[in-house]
C-alpha positions as CSV (number, residue, x, y, z in Angstrom):
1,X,0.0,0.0,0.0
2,X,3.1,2.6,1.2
3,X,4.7,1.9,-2.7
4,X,1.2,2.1,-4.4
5,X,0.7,5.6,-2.4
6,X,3.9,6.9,-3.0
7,X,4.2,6.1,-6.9
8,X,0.4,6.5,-7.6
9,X,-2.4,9.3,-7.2
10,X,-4.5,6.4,-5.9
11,X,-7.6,9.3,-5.0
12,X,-10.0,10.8,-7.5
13,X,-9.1,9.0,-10.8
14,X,-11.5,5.9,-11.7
15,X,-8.2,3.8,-12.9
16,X,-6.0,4.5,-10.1
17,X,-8.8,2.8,-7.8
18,X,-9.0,-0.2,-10.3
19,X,-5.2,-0.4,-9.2
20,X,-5.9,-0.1,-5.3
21,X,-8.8,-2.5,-5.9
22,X,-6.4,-5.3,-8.1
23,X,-3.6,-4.9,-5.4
24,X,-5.8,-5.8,-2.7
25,X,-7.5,-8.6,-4.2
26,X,-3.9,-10.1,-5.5
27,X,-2.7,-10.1,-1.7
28,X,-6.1,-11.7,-0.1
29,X,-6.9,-13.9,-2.8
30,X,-2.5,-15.0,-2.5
31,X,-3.5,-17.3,0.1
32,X,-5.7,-19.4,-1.6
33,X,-5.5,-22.6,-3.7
34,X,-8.2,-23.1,-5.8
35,X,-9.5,-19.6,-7.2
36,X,-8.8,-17.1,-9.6
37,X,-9.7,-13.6,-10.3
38,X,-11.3,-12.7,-13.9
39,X,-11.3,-9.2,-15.0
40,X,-14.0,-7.8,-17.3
41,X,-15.4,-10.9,-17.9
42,X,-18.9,-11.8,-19.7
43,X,-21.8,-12.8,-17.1
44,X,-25.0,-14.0,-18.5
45,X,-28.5,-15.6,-16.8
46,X,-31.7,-16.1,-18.2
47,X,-32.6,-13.1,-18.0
48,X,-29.2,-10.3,-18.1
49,X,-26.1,-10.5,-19.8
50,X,-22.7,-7.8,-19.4
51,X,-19.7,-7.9,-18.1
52,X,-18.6,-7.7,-14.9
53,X,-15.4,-5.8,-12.9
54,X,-14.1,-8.8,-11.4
55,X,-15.2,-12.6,-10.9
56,X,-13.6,-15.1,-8.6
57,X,-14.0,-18.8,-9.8
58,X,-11.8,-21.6,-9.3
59,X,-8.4,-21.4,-10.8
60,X,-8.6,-23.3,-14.9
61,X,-7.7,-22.3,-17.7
62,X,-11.0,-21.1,-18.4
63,X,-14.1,-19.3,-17.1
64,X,-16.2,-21.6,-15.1
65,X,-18.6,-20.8,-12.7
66,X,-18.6,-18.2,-11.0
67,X,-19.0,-17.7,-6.8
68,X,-17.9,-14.3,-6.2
69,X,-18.2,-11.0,-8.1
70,X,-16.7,-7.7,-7.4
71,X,-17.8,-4.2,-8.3
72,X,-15.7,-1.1,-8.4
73,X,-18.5,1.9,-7.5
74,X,-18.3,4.3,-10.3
75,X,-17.8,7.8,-8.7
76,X,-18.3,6.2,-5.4
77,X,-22.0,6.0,-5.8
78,X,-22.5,2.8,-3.8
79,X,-26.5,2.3,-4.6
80,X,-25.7,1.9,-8.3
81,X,-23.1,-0.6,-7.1
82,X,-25.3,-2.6,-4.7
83,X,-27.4,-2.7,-7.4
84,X,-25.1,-4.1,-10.5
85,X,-23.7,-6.0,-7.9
86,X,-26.8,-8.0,-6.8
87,X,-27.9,-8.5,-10.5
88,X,-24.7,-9.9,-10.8
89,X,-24.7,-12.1,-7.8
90,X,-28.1,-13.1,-9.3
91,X,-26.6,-14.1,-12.9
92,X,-23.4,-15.9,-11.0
93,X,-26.4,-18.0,-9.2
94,X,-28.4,-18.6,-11.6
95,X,-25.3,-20.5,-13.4
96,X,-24.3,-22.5,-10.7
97,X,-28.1,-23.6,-10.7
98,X,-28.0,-25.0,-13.9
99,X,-24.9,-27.0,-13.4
100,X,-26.5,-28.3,-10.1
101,X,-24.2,-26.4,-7.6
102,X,-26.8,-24.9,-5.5
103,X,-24.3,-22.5,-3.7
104,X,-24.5,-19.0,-1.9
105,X,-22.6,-16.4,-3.9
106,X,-20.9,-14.0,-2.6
107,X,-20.1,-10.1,-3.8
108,X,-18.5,-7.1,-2.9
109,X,-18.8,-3.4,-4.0
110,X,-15.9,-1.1,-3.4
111,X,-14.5,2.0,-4.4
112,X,-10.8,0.7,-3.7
113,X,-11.1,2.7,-0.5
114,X,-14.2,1.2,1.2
115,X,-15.4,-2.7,0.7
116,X,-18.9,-3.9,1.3
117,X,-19.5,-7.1,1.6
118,X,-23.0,-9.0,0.5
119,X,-24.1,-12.9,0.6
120,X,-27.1,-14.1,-1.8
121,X,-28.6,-17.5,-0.2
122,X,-29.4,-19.9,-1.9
123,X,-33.2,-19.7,-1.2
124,X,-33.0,-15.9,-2.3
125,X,-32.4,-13.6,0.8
126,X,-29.2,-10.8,1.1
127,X,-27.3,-10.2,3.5
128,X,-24.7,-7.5,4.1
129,X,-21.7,-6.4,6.2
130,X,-21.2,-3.3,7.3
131,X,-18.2,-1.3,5.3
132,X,-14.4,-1.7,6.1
133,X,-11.7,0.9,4.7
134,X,-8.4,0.3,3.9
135,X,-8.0,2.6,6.7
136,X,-7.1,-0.7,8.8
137,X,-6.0,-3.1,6.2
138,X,-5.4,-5.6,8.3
139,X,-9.0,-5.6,9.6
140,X,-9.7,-5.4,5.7
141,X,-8.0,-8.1,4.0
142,X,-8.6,-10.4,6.8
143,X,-12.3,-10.2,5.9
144,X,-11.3,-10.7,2.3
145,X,-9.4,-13.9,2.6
146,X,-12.0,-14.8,4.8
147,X,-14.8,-14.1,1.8
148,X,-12.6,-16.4,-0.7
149,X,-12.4,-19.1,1.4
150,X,-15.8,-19.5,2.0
151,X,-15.5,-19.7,-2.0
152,X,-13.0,-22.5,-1.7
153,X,-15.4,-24.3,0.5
154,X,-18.0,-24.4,-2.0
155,X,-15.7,-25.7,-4.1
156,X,-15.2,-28.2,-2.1
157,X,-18.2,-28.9,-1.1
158,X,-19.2,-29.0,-4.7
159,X,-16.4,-31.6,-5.5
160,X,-16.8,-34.0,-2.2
161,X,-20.7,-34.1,-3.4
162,X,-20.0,-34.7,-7.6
């Protein structure tokens, strides 16, 4: 964080937060086995289709399915972000549906700065955490390993049950 502050303005421009957000997600994400993080890649459900900031699925050499997706909030509007996010969250279930994995999906919408956490169940409700800063990034990417290895569980769980 000290090197990304001193050789990037990390504050106002919408690609220098894309930066804070990758550097964050590269050192939580470093302690896992099984997942990888896909950037800008296509999301589709029965009903919506785009592409999405960031996807965490397990680690091939090719998109599977989804269990987490990330959303950088645009100008640090938060309520378009919850919103893209749970659509999202929503297409990422829906595919795990029709390949039989009947998982909760996780997302999170952040500004680089702030990170909000958010849980779809699988019979439909949300739940969210309160917000942490990179203010104590310890506190921070301690929740965010946490968040991918709930994902690693479901692979897991996904596997032991196949």
């Amino acid at each position: 964080m000290q090197r990304l502050e001193e050789l990037f303005n990390l504050e106002g421009y919408e690609e220098s937060k894309k930066l804070l957000i990758d550097a964050i997600c590269e050192e939580a994400i470093s302690v896992t086995k099984h997942l990888k993080i896909w950037k800008g890649a296509q999301l589709e459900s029965d009903v919506a289709a785009g592409y999405v900031d960031y996807l965490i699925a397990e680690r091939k050499r090719y998109l599977d399915l989804p269990l987490l997706c990330i959303i950088e909030a645009k100008r640090d509007d938060f309520e378009k972000g919850l919103a893209q996010c749970l659509v999202e969250m929503q297409a990422c279930q829906w595919q795990n549906r029709q390949a039989q994995r009947h998982v909760d999906v996780l997302g999170i919408t952040t500004n680089g700065t702030s990170w909000q956490f958010y849980k779809l169940v699988v019979t439909g409700e949300v739940y969210e955490s309160s917000v942490f800063s990179v203010g104590d990034m310890n506190l921070l990417l301690g929740r965010l390993r946490y968040i991918f290895e709930l994902c690693e569980q479901n692979l897991q769980q996904q596997q032991e049950a196949s």
